[in-house]
C-alpha positions as CSV (number, residue, x, y, z in Angstrom):
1,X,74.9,119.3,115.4
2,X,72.1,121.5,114.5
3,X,70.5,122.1,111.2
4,X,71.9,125.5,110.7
5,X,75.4,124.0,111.3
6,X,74.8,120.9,109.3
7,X,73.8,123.6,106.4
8,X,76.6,125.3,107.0
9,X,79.3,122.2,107.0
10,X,77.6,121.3,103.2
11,X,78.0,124.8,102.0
12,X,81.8,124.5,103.1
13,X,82.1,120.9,101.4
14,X,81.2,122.3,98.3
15,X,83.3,125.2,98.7
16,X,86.0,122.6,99.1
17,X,84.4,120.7,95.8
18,X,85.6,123.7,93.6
19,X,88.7,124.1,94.9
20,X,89.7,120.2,94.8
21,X,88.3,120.1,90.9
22,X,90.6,122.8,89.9
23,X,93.6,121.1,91.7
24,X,92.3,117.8,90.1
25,X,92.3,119.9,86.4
26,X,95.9,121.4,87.1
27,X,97.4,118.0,88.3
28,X,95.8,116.2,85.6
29,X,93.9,113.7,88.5
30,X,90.7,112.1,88.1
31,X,88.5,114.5,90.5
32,X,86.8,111.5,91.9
33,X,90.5,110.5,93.4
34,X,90.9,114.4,94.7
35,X,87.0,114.5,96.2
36,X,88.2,110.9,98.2
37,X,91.4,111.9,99.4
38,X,89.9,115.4,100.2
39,X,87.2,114.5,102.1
40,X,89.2,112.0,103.9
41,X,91.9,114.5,105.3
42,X,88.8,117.0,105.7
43,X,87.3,114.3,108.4
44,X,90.1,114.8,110.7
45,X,90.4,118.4,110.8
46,X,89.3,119.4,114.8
47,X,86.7,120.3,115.8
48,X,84.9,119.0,112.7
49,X,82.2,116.8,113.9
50,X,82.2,113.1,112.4
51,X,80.1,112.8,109.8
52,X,77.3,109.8,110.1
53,X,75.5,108.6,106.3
54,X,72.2,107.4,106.4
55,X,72.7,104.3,104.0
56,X,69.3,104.7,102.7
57,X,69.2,108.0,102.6
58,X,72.3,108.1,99.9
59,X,70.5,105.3,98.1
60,X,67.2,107.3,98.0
61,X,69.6,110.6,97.4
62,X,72.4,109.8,94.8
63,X,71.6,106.7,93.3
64,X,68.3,107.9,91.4
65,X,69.4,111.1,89.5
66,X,73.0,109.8,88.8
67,X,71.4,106.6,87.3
68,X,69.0,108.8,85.7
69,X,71.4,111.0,83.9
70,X,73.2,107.7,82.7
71,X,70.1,106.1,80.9
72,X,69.1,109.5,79.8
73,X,72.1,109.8,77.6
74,X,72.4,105.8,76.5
75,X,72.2,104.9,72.9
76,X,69.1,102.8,72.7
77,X,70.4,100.9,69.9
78,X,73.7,100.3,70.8
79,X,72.0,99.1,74.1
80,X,69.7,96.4,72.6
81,X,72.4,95.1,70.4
82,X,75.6,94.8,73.0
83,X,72.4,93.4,75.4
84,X,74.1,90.1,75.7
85,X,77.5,91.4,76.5
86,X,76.0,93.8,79.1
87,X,73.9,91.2,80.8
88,X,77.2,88.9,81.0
89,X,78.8,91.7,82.7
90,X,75.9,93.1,85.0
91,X,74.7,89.5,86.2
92,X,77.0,87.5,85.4
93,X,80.1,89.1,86.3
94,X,78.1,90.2,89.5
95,X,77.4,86.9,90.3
96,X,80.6,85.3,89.5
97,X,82.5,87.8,91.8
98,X,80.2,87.4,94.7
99,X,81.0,83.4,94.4
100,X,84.6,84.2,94.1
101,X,84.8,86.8,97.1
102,X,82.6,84.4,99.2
103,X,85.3,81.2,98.4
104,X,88.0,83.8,99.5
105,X,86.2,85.0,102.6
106,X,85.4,81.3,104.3
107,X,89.1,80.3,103.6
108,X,90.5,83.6,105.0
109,X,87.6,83.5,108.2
110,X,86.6,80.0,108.9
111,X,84.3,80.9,111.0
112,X,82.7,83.5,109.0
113,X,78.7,82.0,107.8
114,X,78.5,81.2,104.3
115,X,75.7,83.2,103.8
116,X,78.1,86.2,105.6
117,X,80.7,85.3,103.1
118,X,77.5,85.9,100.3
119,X,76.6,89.3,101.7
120,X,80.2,90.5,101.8
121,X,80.4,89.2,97.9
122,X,77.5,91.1,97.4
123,X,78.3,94.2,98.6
124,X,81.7,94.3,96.9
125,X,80.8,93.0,93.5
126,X,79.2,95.5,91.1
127,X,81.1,98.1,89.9
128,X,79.9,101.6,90.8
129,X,77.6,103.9,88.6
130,X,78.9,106.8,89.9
131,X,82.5,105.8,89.6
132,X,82.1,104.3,86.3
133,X,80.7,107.9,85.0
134,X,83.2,110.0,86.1
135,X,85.9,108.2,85.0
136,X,84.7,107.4,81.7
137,X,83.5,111.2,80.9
138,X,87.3,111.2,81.4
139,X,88.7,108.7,78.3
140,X,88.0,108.3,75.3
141,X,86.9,104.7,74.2
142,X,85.7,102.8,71.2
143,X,81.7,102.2,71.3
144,X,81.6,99.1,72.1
145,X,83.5,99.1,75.1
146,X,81.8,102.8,76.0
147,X,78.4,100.6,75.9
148,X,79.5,97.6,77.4
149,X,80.6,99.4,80.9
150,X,77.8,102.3,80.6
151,X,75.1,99.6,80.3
152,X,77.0,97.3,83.2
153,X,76.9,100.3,85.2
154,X,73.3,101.0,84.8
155,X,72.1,97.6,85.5
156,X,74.6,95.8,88.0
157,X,73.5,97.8,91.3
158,X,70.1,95.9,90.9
159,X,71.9,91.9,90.7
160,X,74.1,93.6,93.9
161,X,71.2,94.6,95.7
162,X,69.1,91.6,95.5
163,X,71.9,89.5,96.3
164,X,73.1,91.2,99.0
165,X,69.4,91.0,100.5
166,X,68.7,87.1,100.0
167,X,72.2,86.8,101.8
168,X,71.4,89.2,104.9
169,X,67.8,87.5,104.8
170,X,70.2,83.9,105.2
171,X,72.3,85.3,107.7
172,X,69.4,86.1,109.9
173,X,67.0,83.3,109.4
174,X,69.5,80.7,108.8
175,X,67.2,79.7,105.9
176,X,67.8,80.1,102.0
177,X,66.1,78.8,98.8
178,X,67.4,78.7,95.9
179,X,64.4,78.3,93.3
180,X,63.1,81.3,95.5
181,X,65.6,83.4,95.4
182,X,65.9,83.5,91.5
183,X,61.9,83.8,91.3
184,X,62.1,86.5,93.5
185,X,65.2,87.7,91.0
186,X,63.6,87.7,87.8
187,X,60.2,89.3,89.4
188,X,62.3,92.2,90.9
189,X,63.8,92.6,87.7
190,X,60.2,92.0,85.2
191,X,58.5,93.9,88.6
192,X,60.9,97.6,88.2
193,X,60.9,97.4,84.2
194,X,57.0,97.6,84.6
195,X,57.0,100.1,86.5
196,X,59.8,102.5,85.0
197,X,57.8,102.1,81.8
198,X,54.6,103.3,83.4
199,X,56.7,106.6,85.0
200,X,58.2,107.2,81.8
201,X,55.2,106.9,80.3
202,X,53.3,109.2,82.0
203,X,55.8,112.0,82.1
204,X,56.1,111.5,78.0
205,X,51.9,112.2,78.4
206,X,52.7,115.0,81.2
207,X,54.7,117.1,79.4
208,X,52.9,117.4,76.0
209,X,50.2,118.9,78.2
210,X,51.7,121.3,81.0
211,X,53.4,124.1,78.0
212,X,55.6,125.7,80.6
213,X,59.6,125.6,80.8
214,X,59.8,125.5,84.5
215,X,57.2,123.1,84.9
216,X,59.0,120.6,82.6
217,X,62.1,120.8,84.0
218,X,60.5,120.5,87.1
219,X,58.6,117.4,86.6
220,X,61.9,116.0,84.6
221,X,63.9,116.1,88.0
222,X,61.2,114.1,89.7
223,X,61.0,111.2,87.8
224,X,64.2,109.7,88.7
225,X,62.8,109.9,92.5
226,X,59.3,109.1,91.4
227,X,60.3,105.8,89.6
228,X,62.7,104.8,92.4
229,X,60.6,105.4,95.4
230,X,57.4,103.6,93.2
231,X,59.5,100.8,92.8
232,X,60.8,100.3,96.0
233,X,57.5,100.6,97.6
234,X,55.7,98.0,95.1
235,X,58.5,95.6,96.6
236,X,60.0,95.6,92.9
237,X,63.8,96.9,91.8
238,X,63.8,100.5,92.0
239,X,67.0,100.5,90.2
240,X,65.7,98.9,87.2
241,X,62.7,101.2,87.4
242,X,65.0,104.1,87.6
243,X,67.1,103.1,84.1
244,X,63.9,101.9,82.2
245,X,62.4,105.2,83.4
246,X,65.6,107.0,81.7
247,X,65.5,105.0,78.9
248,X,61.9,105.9,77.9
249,X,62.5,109.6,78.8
250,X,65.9,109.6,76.9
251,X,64.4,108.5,74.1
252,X,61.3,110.8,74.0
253,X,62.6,114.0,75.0
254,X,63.6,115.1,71.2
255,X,59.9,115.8,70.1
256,X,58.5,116.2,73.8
257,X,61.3,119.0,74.7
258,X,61.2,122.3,72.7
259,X,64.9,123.9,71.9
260,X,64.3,126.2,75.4
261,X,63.4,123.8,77.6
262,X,66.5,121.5,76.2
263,X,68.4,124.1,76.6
264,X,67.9,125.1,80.2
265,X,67.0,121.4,81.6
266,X,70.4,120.6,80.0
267,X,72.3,123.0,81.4
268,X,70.6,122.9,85.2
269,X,71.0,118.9,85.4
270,X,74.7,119.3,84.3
271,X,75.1,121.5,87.5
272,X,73.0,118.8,89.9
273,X,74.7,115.8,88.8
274,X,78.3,117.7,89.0
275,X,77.0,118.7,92.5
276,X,76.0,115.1,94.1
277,X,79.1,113.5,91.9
278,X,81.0,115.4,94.0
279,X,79.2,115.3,97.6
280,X,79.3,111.4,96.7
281,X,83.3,111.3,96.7
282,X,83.6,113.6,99.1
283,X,81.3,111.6,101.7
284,X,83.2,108.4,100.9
285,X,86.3,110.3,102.5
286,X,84.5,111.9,105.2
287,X,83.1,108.5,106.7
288,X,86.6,107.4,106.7
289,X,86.8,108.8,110.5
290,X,83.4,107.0,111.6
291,X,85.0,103.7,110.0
292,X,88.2,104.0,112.4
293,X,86.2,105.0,115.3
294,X,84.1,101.7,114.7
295,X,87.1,99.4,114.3
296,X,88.6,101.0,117.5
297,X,92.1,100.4,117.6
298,X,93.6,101.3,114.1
299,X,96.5,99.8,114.4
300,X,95.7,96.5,116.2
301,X,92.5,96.1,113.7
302,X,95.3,96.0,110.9
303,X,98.0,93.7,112.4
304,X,94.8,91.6,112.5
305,X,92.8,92.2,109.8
306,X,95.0,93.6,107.4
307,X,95.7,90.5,105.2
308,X,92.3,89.2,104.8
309,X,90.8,92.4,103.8
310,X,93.6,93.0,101.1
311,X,93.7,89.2,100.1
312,X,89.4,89.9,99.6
313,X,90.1,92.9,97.3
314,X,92.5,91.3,95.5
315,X,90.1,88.8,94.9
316,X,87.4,91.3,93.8
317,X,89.7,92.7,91.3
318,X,91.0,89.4,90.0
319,X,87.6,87.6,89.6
320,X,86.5,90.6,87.2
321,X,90.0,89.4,84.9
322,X,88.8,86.2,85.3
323,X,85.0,86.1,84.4
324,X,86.0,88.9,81.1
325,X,89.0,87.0,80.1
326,X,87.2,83.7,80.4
327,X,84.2,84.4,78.8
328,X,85.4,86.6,76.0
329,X,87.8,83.0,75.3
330,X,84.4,81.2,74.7
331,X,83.1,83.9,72.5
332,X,86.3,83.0,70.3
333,X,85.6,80.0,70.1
334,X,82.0,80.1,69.2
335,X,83.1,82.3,66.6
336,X,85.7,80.0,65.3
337,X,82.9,77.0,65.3
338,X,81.0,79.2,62.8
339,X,79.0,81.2,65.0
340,X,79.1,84.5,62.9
341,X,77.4,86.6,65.3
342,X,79.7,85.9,67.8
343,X,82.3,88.9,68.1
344,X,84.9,88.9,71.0
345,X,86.8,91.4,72.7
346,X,90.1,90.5,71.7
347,X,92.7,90.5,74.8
348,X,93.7,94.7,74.2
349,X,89.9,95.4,74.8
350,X,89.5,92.8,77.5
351,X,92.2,93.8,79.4
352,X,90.4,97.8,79.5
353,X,87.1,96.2,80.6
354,X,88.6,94.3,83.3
355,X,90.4,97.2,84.5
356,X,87.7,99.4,84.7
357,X,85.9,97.8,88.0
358,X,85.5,101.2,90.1
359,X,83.6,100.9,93.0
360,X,81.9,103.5,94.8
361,X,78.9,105.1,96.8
362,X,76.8,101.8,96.7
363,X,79.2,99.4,97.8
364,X,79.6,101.6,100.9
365,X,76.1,102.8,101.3
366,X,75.2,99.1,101.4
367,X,77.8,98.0,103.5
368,X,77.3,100.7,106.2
369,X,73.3,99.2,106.5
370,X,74.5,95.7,107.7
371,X,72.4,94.6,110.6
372,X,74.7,95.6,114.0
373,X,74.3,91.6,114.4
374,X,75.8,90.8,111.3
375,X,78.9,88.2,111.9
376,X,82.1,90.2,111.2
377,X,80.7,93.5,110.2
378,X,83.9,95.8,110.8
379,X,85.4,93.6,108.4
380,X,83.3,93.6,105.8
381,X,82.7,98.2,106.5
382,X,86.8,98.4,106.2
383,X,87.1,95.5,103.2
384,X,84.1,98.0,101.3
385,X,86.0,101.0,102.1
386,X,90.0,99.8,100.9
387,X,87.7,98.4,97.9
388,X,86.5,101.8,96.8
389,X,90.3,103.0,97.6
390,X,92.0,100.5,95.7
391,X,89.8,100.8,92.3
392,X,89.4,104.3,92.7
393,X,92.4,105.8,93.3
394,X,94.6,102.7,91.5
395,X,92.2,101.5,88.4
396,X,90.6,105.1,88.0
397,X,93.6,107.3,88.0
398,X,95.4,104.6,85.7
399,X,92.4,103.7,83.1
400,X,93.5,106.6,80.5
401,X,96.8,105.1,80.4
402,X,95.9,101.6,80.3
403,X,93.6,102.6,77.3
404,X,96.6,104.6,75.7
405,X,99.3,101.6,76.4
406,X,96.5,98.4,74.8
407,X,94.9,100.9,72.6
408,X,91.8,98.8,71.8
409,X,90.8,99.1,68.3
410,X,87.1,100.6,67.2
411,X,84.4,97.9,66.4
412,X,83.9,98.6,62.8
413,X,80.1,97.2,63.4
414,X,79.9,99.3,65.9
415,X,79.9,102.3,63.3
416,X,76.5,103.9,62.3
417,X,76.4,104.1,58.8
418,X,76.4,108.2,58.7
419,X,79.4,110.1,60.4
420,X,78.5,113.4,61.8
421,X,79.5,115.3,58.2
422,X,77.1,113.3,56.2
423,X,74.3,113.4,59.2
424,X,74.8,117.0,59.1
425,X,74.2,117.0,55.3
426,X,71.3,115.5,55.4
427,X,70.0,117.7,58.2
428,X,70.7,120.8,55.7
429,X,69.1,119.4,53.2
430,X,66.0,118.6,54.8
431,X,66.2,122.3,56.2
432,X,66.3,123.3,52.7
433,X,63.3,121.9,51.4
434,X,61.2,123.1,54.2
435,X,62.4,126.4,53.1
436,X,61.6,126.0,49.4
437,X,58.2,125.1,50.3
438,X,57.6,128.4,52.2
439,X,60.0,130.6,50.7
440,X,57.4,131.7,47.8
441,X,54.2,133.3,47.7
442,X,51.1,131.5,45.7
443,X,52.6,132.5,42.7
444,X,55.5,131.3,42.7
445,X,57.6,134.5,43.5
446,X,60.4,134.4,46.1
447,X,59.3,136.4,49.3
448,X,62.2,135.0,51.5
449,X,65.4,135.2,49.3
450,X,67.9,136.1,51.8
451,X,66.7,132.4,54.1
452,X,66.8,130.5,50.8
453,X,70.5,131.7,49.7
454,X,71.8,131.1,53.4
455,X,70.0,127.3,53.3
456,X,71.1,126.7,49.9
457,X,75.1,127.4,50.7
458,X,74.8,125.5,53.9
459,X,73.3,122.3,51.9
460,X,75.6,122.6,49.0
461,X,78.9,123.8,51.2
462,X,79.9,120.0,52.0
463,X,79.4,119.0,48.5
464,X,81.6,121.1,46.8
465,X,84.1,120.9,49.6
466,X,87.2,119.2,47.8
467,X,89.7,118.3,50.7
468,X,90.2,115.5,52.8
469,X,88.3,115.0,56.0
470,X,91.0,116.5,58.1
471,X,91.3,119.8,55.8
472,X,87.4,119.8,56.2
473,X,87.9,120.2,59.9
474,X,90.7,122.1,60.0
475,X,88.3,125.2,57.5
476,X,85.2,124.7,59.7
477,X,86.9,125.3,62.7
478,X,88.6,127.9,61.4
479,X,85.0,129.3,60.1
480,X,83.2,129.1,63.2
481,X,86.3,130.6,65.4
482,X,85.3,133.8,63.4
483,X,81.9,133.8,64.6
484,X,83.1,133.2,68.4
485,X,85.0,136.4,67.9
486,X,82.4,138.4,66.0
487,X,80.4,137.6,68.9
488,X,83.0,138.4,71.7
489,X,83.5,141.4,69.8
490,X,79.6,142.5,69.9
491,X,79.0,141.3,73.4
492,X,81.8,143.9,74.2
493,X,80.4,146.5,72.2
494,X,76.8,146.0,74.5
495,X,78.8,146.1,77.8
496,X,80.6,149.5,76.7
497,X,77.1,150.6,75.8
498,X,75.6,149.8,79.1
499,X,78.0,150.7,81.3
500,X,77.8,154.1,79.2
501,X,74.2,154.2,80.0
502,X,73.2,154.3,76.3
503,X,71.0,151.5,76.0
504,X,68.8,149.6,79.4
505,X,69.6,146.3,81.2
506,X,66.3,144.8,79.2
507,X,67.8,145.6,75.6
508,X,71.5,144.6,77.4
509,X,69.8,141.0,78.6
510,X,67.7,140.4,74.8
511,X,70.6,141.2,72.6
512,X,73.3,139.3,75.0
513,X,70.7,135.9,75.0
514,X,71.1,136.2,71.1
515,X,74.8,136.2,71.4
516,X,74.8,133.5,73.8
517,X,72.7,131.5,71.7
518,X,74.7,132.1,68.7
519,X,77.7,131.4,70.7
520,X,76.7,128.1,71.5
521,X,75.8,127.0,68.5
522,X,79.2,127.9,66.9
523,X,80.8,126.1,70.0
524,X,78.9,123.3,69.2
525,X,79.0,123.3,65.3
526,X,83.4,122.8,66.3
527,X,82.5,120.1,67.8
């Protein structure tokens, strides 16, 4: 296939995006179910060629930005203080499911190498960034639980990864150390939080000095790449690099980005991530023809095959219940020996977090670069593939009514001490006093009294509100529906004025960005 055609085919595929996210929206679906199930009837159509991925290529491709936009958004704080419970779930959960799958895989294939058994443990064990996000943009869940599998998501890929390479390594050597593999672990690990520190860093430093919009957003985009590639080539996790590198950004862009840049960066990386989200899904299906063609014989591959590979997914699935379950018991019990600090799940939560073990892009990506001489390698390609399936279409498209039926209840401590009302009213207040302070001349008279009665009802309007939070809601909704109309109405009134050739397209474009912005802001303000 040439370039041109290859350009082509990816124009299509996304053509095909739109349409399978509205059918998605109108069937109520998870879009990450339509883009599999899509792509995977798309890869039979004739003539279409088959589709071959690059494994490191959608590493290098997907796996940077997506994790990017994930540590971008995390709550630092809520980060640092569920650290413990997301380390449980992105190590120890990884590694507990490996062992499990491994167990499995020797029983079910005697003759499958332990250190095979390892690899395909690896590659089937942590739960998928990708996956997790576009499910969980989906629900609605308490904190806690919203950090717990955000963090896990962010982190796991980099346990995966290492594990999956120490096994390979075993396979092909025949040789394994134990005290060197977790050395090698923990210096990955130390080695890719170093140097996303250092990227973040220096984009913190670039961007107070380059002053342009374009420019910003422009070196934003490359510093998920930069701190991946870095990393990888340094020999350290590029994963890790890629989430500390978030992090720092994330947590630096509120005084490095003016409201423009925030604006436009926000709005453009909302369109990328939709964009590879979806070419992510949508390859999964598509390599769904080059798995069958590898296997040969559909149909004799599953009389023969069939059983182990769901036996191995079941046991994917059932070590993640076993591992939350188990250790969420011992949490209870620390907490009933007088460890105060100790807080468990409780069974309604536990049973959400252990059914929300998508897998995704990485499993396959990683399973799809196993050596050709890797001992039972079509098993372990179609085992990845039913895996991402089964959690996908199953645990996906059923997590919002899990999370209705166990309806786990909101951490109290969990809380920050402000809700958005009082926040807010703080904000207006310190508004407020900057205005005072430059709303009269040197002697004392008022030269800005229309800005000081417009701060002055917004900081006083919550106080002398009387009703109950819900009424509150209920009136500013109400309130800021009027200004979305007032500015339908006067972006109306522009059009008719352009298209009656009474005022330019420059005075059409100035006055319709005030709008927009205003618009927003209203939009927003509902909440």
């Amino acid at each position: 296939m040439h370039a041109a055609a290859g350009f082509e085919l990816i124009i299509a595929m996304f053509l095909v995006v739109i349409g399978l996210h509205y059918l998605a929206h109108r069937l109520s679906l998870p879009p990450a179910a339509a883009l599999i199930l899509g792509g995977g009837a798309i890869a039979f159509v004739p003539g279409l060629p088959s589709i071959a991925i690059d494994p490191e290529l959608v590493l290098v491709l997907f796996l940077p930005p997506l994790l990017m936009d994930g540590a971008w958004f995390t709550a630092i704080a809520a980060f640092r203080r569920h650290m413990a419970g997301i380390l449980s779930l992105a190590v120890g959960a990884v590694f507990f499911t490996t062992a499990v799958v491994a167990v499995v895989a020797r029983l079910l294939v005697p003759d499958l190498p332990w250190a095979a058994c390892v690899a395909l443990g690896a590659i089937l064990s942590p739960p998928d960034a990708v996956s997790a996000r576009a499910v969980l943009q989906r629900v609605r869940l308490p904190r806690r639980l919203s950090t717990l599998l955000e963090g896990e998501s962010l982190l796991n890929d980099a346990a995966g990864l290492v594990l999956f390479r120490f096994a390979v390594a075993a396979v092909l050597t025949g040789a394994f150390s134990l005290g060197t593999a977790t050395g090698s672990f923990f210096l990955l690990v130390i080695g890719g939080v170093a140097v996303g520190a250092a990227i973040g860093t220096l984009w913190v430093l670039l961007l107070r000095r380059l002053g342009d919009d374009t420019l910003m957003i422009a070196a934003t985009l490359l510093v998920c790449w930069s701190a991946y590639i870095a990393g990888e080539l340094l020999h350290v996790s590029g994963v890790i690099a890629v989430v500390t590198a978030g992090l720092t950004c994330g947590w630096h862009q509120h005084v490095v980005f003016s409201a423009s840049v925030r604006i436009r960066a926000l709005a453009f990386w909302q369109v990328l991530v939709f964009l590879l989200e979806a070419a992510v899904f949508t390859l999964i299906g598509l390599s769904l023809r080059g798995l069958l063609e590898r296997v040969g014989d559909p149909a004799a591959f599953l009389e023969r095959m069939a059983g182990p590979v769901l036996w191995i997914v079941a046991a994917v699935i059932v070590a993640r219940f076993l591992w939350i379950f188990g250790i969420d018991a011992i949490v209870a019990a620390l907490r009933r020996m007088g460890w105060r600090s100790a807080r468990p799940l409780g069974p309604r939560a536990a049973l959400v977090m252990s059914w929300a073990g998508m897998r995704g892009v990485v499993t396959l990506a990683v399973a799809l670069s196993l050596p050709e001489t890797m001992p039972a390698r079509d098993l372990m390609l179609m085992t990845a593939f039913v895996a991402i399936l089964v959690t996908v279409l199953v645990q996906g498209t059923s997590l919002g009514w899990m999370i209705r039926w166990a309806k786990p209840a909101e951490d109290e401590a969990s809380r920050p001490s402000l809700d958005l009302h009082a926040a807010e009213h703080a904000m207006f207040r310190a508004q407020l006093a900057a205005v005072e302070r430059e709303a009269h001349d040197a002697e004392g008279q008022v030269i800005h009294p229309q800005l000081l009665r417009r701060y002055r009802t917004r900081a006083t309007a919550g106080e002398n509100f009387e009703g109950t939070a819900e009424e509150r809601t209920v009136a500013i909704e109400s309130h800021f529906n009027v200004i979305i109309a007032a500015v339908q109405a006067g972006r109306a009134e522009l059009v008719r004025l352009h298209r009656a050739g009474r005022i330019d397209d420059e005075t059409l474009h100035d006055l319709e960005h005030d709008l927009d912005l205003e618009e927003l802001g209203a939009i927003a303000a509902k909440g």
